[in-house]
DOLUMVO-333170 format. One line per 8 residues: number of its first residue (from 1); for each residue x, z, y of N, C-alpha, C. Coordinates in steps of 0.1 Angstrom, whole numbers, padded with zeros to 4 digits, always signed. Example, Ala and Ser with C-alpha at 12.3 -4.5 7.8 and 13.67 -1.06 7.14 Angstrom:
! residues 2
1	+0132/+0078/-0057/+0123/+0078/-0045/+0132/+0078/-0033; +0128/+0071/-0022/+0137/+0071/-0011/+0129/+0079/+0000
***
This chain:
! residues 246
1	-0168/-1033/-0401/-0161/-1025/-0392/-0166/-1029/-0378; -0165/-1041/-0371/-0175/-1048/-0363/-0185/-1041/-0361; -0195/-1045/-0370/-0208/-1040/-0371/-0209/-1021/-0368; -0199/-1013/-0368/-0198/-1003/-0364/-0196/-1001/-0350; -0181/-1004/-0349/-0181/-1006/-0337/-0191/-1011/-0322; -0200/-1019/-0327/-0210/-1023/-0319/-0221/-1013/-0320; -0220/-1003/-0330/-0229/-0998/-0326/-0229/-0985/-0319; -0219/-0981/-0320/-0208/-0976/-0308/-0212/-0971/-0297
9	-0207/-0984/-0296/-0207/-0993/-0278/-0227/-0988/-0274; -0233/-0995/-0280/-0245/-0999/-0277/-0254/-0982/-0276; -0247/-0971/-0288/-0252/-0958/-0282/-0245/-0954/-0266; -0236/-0955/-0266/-0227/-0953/-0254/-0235/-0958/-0241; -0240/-0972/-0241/-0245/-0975/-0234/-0261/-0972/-0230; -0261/-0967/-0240/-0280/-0962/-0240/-0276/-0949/-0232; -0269/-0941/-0238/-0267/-0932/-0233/-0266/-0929/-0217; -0259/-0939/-0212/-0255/-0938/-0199/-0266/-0946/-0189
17	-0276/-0953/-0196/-0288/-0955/-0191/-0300/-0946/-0186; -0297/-0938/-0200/-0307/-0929/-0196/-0303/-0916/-0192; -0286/-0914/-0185/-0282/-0905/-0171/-0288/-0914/-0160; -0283/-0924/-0160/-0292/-0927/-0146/-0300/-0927/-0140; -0312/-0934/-0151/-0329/-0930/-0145/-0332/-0921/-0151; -0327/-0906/-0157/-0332/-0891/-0153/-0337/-0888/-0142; -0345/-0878/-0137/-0346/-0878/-0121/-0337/-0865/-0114; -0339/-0865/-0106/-0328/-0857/-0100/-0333/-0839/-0096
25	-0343/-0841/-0099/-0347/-0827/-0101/-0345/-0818/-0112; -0345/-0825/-0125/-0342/-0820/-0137/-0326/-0812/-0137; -0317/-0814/-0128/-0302/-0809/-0127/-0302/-0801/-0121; -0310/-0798/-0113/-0312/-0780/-0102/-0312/-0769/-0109; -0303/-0763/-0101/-0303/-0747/-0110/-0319/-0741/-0104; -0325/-0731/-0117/-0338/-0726/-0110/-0335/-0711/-0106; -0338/-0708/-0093/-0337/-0693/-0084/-0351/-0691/-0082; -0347/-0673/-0090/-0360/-0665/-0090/-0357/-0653/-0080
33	-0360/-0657/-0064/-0359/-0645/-0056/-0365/-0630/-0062; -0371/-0626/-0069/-0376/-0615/-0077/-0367/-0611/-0083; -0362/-0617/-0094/-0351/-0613/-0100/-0341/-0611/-0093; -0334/-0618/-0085/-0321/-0613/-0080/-0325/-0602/-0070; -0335/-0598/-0064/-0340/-0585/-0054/-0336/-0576/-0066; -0342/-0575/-0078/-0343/-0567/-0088/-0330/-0560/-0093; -0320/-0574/-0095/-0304/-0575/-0100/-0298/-0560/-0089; -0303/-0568/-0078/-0294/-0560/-0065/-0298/-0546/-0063
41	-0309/-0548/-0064/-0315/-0531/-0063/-0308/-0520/-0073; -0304/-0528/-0089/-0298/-0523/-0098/-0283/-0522/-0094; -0279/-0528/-0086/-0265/-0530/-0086/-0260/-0518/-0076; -0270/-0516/-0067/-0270/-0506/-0060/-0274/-0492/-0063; -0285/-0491/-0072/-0282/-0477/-0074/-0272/-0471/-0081; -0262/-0482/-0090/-0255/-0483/-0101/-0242/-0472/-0092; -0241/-0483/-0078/-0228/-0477/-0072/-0232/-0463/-0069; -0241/-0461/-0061/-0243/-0449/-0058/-0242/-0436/-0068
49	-0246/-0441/-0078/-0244/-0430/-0092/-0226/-0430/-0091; -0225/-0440/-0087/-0205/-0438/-0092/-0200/-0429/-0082; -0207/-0433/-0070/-0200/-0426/-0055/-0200/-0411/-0058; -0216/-0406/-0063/-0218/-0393/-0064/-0210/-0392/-0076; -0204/-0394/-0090/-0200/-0391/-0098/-0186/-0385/-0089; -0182/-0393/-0083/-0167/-0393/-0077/-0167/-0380/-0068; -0179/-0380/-0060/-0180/-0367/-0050/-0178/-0357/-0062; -0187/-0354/-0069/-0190/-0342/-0076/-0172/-0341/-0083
57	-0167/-0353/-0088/-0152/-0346/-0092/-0142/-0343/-0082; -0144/-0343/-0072/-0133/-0341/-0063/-0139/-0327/-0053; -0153/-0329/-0054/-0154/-0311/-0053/-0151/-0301/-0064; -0153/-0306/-0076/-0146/-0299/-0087/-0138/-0297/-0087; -0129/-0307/-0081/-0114/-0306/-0079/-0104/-0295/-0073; -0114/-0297/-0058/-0111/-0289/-0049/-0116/-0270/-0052; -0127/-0271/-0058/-0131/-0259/-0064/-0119/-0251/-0074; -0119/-0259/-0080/-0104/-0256/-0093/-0094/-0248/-0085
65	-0090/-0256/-0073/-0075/-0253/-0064/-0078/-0243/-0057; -0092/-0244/-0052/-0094/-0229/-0044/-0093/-0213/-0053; -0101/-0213/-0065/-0099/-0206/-0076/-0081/-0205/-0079; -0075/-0212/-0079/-0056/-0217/-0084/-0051/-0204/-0072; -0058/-0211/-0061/-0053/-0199/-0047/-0052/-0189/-0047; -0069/-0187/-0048/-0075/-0173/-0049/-0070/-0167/-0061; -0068/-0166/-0074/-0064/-0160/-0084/-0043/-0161/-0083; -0040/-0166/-0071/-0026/-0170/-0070/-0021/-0148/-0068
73	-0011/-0147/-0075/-0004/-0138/-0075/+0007/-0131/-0059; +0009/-0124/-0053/+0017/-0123/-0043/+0032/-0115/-0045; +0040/-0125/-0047/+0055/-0124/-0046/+0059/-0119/-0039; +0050/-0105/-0036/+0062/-0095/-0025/+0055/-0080/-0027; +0064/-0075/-0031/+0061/-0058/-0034/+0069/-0048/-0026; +0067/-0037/-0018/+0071/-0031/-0006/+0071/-0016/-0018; +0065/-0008/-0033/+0061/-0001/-0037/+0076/+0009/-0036; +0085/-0002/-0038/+0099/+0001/-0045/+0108/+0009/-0030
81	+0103/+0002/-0018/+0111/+0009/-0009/+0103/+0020/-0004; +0091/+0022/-0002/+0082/+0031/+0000/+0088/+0043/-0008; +0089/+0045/-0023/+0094/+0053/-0031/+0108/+0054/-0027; +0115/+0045/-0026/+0129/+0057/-0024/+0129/+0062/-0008; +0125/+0058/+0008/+0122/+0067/+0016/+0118/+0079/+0017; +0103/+0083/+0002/+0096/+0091/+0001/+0108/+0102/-0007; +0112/+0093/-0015/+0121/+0101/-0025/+0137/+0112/-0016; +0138/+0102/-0004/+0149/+0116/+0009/+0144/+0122/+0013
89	+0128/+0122/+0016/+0124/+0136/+0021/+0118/+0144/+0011; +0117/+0143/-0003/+0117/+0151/-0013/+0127/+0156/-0019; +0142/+0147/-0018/+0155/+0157/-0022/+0155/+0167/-0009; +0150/+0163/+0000/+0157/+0178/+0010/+0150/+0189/+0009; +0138/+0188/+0002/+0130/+0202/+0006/+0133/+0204/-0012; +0141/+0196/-0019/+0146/+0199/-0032/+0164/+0208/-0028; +0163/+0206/-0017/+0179/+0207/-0016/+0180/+0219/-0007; +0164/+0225/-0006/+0165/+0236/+0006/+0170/+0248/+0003
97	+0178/+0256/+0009/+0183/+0272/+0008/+0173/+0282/+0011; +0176/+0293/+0006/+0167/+0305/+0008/+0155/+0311/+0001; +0143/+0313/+0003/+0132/+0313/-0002/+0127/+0299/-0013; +0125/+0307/-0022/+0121/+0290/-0032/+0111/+0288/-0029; +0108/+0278/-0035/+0092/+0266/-0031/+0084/+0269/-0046; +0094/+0277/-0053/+0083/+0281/-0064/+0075/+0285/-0063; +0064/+0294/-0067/+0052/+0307/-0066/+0061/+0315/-0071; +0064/+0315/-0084/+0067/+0325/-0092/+0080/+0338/-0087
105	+0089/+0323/-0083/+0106/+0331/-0075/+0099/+0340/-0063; +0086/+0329/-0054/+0091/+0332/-0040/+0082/+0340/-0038; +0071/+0350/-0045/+0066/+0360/-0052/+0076/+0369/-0055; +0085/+0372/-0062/+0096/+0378/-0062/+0102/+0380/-0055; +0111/+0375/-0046/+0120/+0374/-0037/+0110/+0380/-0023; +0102/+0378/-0025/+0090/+0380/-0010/+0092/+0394/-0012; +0084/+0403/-0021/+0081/+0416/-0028/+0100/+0421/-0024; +0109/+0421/-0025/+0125/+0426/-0026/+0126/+0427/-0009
113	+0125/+0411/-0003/+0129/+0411/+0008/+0119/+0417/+0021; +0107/+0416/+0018/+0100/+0418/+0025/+0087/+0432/+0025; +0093/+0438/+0022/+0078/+0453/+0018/+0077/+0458/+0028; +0060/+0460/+0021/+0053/+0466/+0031/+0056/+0483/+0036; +0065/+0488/+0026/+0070/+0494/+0030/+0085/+0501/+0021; +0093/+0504/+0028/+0103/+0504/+0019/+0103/+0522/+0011; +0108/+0519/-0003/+0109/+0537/-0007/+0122/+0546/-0006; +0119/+0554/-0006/+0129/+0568/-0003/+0138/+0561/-0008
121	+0142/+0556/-0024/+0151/+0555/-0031/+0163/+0544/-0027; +0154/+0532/-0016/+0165/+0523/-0012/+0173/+0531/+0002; +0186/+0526/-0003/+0196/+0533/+0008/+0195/+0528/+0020; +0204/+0530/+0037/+0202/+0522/+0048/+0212/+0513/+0041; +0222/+0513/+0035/+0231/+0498/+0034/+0223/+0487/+0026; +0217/+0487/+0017/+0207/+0483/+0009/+0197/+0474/+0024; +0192/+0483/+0031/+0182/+0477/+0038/+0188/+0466/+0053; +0201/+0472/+0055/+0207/+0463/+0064/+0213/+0450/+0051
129	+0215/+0453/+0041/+0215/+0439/+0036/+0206/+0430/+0035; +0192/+0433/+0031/+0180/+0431/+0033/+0179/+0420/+0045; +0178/+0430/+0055/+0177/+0427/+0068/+0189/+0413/+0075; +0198/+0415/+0065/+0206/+0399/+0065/+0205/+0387/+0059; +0198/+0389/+0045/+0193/+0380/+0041/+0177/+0379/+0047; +0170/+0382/+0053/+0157/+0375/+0058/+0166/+0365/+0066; +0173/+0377/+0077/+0178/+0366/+0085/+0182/+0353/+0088; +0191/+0352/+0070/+0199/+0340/+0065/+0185/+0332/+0056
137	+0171/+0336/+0054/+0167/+0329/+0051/+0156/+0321/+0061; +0157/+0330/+0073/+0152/+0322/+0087/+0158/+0307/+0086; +0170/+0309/+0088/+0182/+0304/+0099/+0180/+0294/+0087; +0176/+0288/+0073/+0177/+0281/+0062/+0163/+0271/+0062; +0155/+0279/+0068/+0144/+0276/+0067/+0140/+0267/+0080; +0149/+0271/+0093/+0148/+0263/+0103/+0156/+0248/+0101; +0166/+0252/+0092/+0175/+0239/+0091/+0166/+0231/+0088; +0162/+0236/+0075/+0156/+0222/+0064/+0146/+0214/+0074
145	+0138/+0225/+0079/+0124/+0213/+0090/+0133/+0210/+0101; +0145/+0212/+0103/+0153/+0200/+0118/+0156/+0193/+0106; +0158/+0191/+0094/+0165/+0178/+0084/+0155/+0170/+0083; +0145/+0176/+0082/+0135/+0169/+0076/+0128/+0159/+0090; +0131/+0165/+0099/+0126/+0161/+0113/+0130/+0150/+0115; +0147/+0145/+0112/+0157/+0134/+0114/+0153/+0124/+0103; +0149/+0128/+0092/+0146/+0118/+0082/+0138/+0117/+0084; +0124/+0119/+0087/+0112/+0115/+0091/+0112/+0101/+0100
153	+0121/+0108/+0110/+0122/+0099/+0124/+0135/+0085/+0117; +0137/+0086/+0108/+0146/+0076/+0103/+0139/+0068/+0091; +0129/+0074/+0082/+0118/+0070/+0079/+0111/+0058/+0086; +0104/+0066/+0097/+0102/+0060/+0107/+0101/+0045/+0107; +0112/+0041/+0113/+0122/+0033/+0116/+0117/+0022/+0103; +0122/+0023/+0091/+0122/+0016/+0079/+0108/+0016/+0076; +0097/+0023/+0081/+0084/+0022/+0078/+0077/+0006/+0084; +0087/+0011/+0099/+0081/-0003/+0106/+0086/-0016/+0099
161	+0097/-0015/+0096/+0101/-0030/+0091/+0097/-0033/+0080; +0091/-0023/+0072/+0080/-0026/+0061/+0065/-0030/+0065; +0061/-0028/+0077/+0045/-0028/+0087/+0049/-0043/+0087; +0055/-0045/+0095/+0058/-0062/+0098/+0063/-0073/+0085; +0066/-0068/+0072/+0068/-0077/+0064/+0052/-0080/+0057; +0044/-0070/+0058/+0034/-0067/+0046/+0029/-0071/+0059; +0025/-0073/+0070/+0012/-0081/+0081/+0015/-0093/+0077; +0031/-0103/+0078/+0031/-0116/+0081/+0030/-0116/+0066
169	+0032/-0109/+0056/+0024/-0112/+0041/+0008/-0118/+0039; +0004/-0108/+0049/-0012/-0109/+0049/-0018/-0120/+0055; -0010/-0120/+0067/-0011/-0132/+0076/-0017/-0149/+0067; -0004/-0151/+0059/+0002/-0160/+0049/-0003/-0159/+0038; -0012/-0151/+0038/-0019/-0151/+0018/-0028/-0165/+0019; -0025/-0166/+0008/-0035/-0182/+0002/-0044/-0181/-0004; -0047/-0168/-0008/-0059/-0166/-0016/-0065/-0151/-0015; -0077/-0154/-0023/-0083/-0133/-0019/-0075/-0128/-0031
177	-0070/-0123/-0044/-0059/-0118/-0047/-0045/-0115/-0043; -0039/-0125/-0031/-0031/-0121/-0022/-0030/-0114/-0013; -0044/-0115/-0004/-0048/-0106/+0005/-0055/-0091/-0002; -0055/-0094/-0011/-0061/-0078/-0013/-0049/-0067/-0021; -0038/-0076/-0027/-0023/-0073/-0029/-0016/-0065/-0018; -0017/-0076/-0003/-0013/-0070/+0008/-0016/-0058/+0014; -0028/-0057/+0010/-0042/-0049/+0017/-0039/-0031/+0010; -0035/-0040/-0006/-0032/-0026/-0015/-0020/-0017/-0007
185	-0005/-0027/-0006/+0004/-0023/-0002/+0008/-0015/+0013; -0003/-0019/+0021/-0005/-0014/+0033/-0013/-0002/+0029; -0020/+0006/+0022/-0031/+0015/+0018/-0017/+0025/+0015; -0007/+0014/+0006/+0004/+0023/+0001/+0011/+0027/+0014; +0015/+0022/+0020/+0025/+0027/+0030/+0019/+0040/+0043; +0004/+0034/+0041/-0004/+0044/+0048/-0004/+0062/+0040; -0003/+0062/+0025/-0003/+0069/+0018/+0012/+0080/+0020; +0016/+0068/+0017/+0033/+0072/+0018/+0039/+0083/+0032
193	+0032/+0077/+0045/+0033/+0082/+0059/+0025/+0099/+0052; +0015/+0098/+0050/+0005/+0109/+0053/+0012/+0122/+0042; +0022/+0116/+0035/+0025/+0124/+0028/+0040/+0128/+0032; +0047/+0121/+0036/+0057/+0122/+0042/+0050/+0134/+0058; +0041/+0129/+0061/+0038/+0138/+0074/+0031/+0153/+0068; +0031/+0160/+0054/+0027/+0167/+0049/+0036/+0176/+0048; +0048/+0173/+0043/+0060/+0174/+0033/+0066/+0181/+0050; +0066/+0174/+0061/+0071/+0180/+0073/+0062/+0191/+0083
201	+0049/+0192/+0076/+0044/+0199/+0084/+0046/+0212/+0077; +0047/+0210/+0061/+0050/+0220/+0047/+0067/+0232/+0056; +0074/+0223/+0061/+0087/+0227/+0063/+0092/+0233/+0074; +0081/+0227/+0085/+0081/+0234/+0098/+0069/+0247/+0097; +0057/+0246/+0090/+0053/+0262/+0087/+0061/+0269/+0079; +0070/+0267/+0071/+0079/+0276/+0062/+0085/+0284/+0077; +0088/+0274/+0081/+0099/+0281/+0090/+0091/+0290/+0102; +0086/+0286/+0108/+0074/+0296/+0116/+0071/+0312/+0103
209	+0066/+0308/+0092/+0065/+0318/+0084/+0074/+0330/+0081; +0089/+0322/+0078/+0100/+0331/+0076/+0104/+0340/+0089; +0102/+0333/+0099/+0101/+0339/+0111/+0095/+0353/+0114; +0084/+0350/+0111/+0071/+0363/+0111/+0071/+0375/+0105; +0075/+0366/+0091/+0076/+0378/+0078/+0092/+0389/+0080; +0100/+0378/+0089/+0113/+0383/+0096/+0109/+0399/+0102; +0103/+0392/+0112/+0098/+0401/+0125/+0091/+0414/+0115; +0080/+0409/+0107/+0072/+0421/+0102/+0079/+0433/+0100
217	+0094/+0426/+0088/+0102/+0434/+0081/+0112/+0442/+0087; +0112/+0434/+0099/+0125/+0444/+0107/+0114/+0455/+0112; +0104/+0455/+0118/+0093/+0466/+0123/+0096/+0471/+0114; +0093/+0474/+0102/+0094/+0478/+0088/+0104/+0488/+0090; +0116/+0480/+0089/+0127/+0488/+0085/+0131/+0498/+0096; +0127/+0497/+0110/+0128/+0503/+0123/+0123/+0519/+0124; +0109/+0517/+0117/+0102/+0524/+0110/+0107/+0536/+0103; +0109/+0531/+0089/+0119/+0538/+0080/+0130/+0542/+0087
225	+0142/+0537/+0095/+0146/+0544/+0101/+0150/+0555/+0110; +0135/+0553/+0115/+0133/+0562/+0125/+0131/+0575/+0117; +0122/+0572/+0110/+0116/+0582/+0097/+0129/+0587/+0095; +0138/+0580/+0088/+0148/+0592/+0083/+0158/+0599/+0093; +0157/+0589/+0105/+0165/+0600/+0111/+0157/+0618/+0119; +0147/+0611/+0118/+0138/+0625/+0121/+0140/+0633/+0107; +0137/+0632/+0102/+0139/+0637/+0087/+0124/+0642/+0085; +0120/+0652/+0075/+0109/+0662/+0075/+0109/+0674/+0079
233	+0118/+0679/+0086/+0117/+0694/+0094/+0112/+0692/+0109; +0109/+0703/+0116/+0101/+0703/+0130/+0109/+0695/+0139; +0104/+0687/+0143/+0116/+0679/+0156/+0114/+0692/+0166; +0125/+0685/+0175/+0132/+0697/+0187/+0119/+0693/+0195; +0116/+0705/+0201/+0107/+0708/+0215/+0113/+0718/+0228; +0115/+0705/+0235/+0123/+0718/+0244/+0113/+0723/+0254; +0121/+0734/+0260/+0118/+0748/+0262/+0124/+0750/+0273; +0117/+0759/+0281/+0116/+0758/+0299/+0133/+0773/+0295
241	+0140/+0770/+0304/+0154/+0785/+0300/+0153/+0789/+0314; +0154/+0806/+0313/+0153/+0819/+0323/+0170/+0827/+0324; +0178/+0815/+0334/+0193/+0821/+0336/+0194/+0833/+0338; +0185/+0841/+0350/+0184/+0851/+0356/+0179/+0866/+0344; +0171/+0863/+0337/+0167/+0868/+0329/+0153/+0877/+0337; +0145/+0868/+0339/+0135/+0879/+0346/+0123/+0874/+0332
***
């Protein structure tokens, strides 16, 4: 056991002999300026691949949201008020008296009320009734285009407050789907006007018309009048009279 022990000891001690007279160069770490240029050069283009990986997703990113924008839908539709304004100045010229707006009636009714000339067979009471309904269909025909005139100009009014919702709409779009939503609805409201200003110009020529066709018909009947009161025998021609008898 001894004899182990000592020999022990005696590697132990060799050992630590021969740390000491090692030389001191043998413990140095060895640096290869090549290599670590090389390391670094690597280390660097490494980042740079990450940087641009990062750029390229965050313009992807931002590409996505611009698309999200652009394809974004516009939460405001003006279609609905457009159509019922349009729809009061279509009840009135639905609600108008007199001559109809049909062809077919106002063909009829034209031909009764208005001839070109009237025949033997209609009576003068006949023709002075005549002559009261043009009249009442003037006076029907002027109403509707002053109705229509007031609703237009009240129109109007509600048109603008529709101009100014659908601009600060446009104003405020976030995307080209939104602006071209806006763009539509303004096209609408432009539509809506031109037809609305149709519908009143439709109602003020009625009335200029009934007017004329008025006038023609009373010529007409003034006419005929005259006719029958002359009758067909020789009208009177007067004649120079000899009191004295020479």
């Amino acid at each position: 056991m001894k004899t182990r022990t000592h020999s022990l000891l005696l590697s132990a001690l060799l050992s630590a002999s021969l740390f000491i007279a090692s030389p001191a160069w043998a413990w140095k770490t060895v640096f290869d300026p090549s290599n670590y240029t090389q390391n670094t050069l690597t280390a660097v283009r490494t980042l740079e691949q990450i940087n641009n990986q990062i750029n390229q997703l965050q313009n992807e990113a931002q590409m996505l949201m611009n698309q999200a924008r652009n394809l974004a839908n516009l939460d405001f539709n003006v279609v609905n008020r457009l159509r019922t304004t349009l729809a009061t100045t279509e009840r009135l010229i639905a609600e108008a008296q007199g001559m109809a707006y049909d062809v077919q009636h106002l063909d009829r009714e034209f031909a009764r009320l208005y001839p070109e000339q009237y025949a033997a067979t209609v009576s003068g009471d006949q023709m002075v009734r005549d002559a009261q309904a043009r009249w009442k269909h003037t006076l029907d025909g002027l109403h509707t285009a002053m109705r229509m005139q007031a609703q237009v100009s009240q129109n109007l009014r509600d048109d603008e407050s529709v101009l100014v919702d659908l601009v600060s709409q446009s104003q405020s779009a976030q995307g080209a789907l939104q602006a071209a939503q806006a763009t539509n609805q303004l096209l609408a409201l432009q539509a809506k006007q031109s037809i609305q200003a149709q519908q009143l110009q439709i109602t003020q020529e009625r009335a200029a018309s009934l007017e004329l066709a008025r006038q023609a018909a009373a010529a007409e009947r003034g006419r005929e009048v005259t006719r029958r009161f002359l009758g067909s025998g020789t009208p009177y021609t007067p004649q120079s009279v000899d009191f004295y008898g020479n």
